[in-house]
N, C-alpha and C positions, 0 to 999 in steps of 0.2 A: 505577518510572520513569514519568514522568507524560510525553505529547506535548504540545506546545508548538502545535497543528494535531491535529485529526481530520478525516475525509472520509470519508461512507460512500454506498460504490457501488452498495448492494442492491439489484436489479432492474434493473440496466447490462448488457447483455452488449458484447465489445470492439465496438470498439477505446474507448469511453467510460472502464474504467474503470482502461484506463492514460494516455489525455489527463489524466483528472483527476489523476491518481499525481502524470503529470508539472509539471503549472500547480500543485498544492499545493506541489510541492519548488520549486519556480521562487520562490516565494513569501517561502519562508522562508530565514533565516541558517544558512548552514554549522553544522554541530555540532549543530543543533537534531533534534528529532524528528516524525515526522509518523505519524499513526497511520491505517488504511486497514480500513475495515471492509468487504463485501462478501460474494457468495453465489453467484457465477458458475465455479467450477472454472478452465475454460479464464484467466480474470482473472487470478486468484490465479500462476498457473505464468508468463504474457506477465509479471505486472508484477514477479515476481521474477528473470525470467529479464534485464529490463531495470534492476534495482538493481545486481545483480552485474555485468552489463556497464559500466555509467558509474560504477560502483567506489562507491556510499554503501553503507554497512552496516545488513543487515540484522538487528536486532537478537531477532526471532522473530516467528515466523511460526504461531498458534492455527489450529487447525480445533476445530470441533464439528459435529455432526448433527443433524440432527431438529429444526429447520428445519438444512441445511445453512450455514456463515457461517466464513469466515475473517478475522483479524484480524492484519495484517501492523506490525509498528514498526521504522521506518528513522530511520536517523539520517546527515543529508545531509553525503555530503562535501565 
């Protein structure tokens, strides 16, 4: 599943790197996907807790360690 938009947050901590979440999806057409790179924990948990609220789908959501970095793909309602 490829995104149609990527954006990476690395080195943001909030409220940055869900302004960005948000202006990326603002951006794009319904249906589409936006992929969201990033390394801030608290990030990760705000900008999911913000897809699930305004209803796009969360299509997965990666973590790995060592550097820390999660990789979220929503696909905008």
């Amino acid at each position: 599943m490829e995104a149609e938009e990527i954006i990476n947050v690395e080195g943001k901590s909030c409220p940055m790197p869900l302004f960005l979440t948000k202006k990326a999806l603002n951006k794009i057409e319904s249906n589409k996907i936006l992929q969201v790179i990033g390394d801030f924990l608290p990030a990760k948990e705000n900008i999911t807790e913000f897809l699930e609220n305004e209803g796009h789908q969360i299509l997965s959501v990666k973590e790995k360690s060592d550097p820390y970095q999660f990789i979220i793909l929503i696909k905008k309602a």
